[in-house]
C-alpha positions as CSV (number, residue, x, y, z in Angstrom):
1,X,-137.0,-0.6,-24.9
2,X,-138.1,-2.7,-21.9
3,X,-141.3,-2.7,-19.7
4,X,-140.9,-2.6,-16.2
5,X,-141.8,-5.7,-15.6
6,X,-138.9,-7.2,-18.1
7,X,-136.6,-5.2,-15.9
8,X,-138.1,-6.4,-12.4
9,X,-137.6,-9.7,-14.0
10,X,-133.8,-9.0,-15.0
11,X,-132.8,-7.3,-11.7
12,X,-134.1,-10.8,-9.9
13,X,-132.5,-12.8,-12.4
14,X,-129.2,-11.1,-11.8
15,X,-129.6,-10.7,-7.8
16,X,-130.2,-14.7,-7.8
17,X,-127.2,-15.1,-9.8
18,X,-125.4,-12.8,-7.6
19,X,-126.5,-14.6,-4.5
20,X,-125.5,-18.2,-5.8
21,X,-121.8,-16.8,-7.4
22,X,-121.3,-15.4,-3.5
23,X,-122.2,-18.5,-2.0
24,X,-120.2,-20.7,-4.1
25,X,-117.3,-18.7,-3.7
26,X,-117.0,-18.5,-0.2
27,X,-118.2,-22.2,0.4
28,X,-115.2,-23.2,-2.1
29,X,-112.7,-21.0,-0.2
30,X,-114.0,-22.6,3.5
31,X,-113.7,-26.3,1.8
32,X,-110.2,-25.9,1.0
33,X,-109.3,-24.0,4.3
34,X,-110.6,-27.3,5.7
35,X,-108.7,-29.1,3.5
36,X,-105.4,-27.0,4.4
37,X,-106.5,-27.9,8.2
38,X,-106.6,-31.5,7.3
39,X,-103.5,-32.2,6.1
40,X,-101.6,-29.8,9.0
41,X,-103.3,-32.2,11.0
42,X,-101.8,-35.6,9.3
43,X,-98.1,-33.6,9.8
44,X,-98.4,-32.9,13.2
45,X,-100.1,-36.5,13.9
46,X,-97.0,-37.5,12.0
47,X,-94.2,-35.5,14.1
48,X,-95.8,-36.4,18.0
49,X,-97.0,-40.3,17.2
50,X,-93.1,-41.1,15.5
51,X,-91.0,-38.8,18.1
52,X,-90.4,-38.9,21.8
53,X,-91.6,-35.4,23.3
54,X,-88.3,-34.5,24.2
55,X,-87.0,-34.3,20.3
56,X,-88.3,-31.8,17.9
57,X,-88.5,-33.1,14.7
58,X,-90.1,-30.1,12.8
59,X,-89.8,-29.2,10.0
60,X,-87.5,-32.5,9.4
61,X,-90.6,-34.6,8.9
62,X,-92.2,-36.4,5.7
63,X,-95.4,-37.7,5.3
64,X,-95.1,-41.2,3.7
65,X,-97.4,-41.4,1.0
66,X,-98.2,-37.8,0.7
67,X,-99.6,-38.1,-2.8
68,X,-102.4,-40.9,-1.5
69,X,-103.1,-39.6,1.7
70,X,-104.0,-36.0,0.8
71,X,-105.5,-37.2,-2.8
72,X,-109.4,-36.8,-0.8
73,X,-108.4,-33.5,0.7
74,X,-107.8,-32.1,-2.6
75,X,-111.0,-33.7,-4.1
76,X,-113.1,-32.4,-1.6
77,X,-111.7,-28.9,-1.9
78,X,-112.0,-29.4,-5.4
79,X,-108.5,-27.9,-5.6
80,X,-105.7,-28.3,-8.1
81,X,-102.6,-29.1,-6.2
82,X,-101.7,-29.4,-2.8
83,X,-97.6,-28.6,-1.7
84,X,-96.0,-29.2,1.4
85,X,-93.3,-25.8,1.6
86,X,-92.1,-25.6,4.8
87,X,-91.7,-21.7,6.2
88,X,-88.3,-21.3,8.1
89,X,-87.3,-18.6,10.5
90,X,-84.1,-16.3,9.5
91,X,-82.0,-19.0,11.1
92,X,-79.4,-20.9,8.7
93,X,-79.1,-23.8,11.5
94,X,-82.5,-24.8,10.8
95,X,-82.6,-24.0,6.9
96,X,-79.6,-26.5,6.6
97,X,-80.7,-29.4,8.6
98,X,-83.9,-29.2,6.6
99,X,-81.9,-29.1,3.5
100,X,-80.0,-32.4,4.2
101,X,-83.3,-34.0,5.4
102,X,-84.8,-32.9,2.2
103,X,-81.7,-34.8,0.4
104,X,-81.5,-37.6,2.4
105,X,-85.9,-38.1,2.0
106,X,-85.8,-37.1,-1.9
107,X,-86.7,-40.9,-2.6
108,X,-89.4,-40.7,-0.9
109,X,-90.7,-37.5,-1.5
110,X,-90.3,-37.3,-5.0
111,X,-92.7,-40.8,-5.2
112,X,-95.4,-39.8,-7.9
113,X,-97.8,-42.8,-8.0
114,X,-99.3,-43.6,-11.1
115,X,-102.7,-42.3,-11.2
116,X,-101.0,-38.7,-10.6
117,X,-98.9,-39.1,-13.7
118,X,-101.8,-40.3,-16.0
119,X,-104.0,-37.6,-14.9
120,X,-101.1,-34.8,-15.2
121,X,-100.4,-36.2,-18.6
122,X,-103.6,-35.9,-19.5
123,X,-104.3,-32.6,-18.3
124,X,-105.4,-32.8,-14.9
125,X,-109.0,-34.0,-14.4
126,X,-108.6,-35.7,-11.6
127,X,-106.1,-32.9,-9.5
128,X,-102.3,-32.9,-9.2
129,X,-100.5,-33.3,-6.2
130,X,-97.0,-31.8,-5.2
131,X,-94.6,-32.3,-1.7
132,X,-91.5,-30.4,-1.8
């Protein structure tokens, strides 16, 4: 049996707990929208500084050093991985140019530095990275 007083004390333990599992949660979730914003932004920095205005480059466009220039995005958001999977309208024209630019960049693209492979090998602590 409890007092009353023992269960005023629980209920605030377990609303402050509440409040702080709430807050976390949705201040995680908004850090790795921002992170997700970030690295849409290095793309399309990427597609209008290399090409003239007239071409249209998406989604035919790599980000050199993907792994090292989206390694702080993915700190911050505290995330686990971060992909690059292109989304492509029902239109096989654009699904097979983007497959033969995928071929053509595989060199570069599947570039895994060496701080990614350590920390994957040793079980992730410092994040994993991935561009497809």
């Amino acid at each position: 049996f409890t007092s009353n007083g023992e269960r005023q004390n629980l209920q605030a333990e377990y609303n402050d707990y509440a409040a702080k599992f709430i807050t976390n949660f949705h201040h995680l979730a908004v850090m790795r929208q921002w992170a997700a914003y970030s690295v849409a932004a290095q793309f399309t920095a990427k597609c209008l500084d290399n090409y003239g205005p007239e071409e249209k480059p998406w989604p035919n466009a790599t980000l050199p050093d993907f792994h090292d220039q989206v390694r702080g995005a993915l700190v911050l958001a505290h995330g686990v991985n971060i992909e690059f999977s292109p989304f492509f309208p029902n239109n096989e024209t654009i699904r097979s140019e983007w497959e033969a630019y995928a071929v053509e960049s595989e060199a570069m693209t599947m570039f895994v530095p060496e701080w990614a492979k350590r920390h994957s090998a040793e079980g992730g602590g410092d994040h994993g990275v991935v561009d497809h």
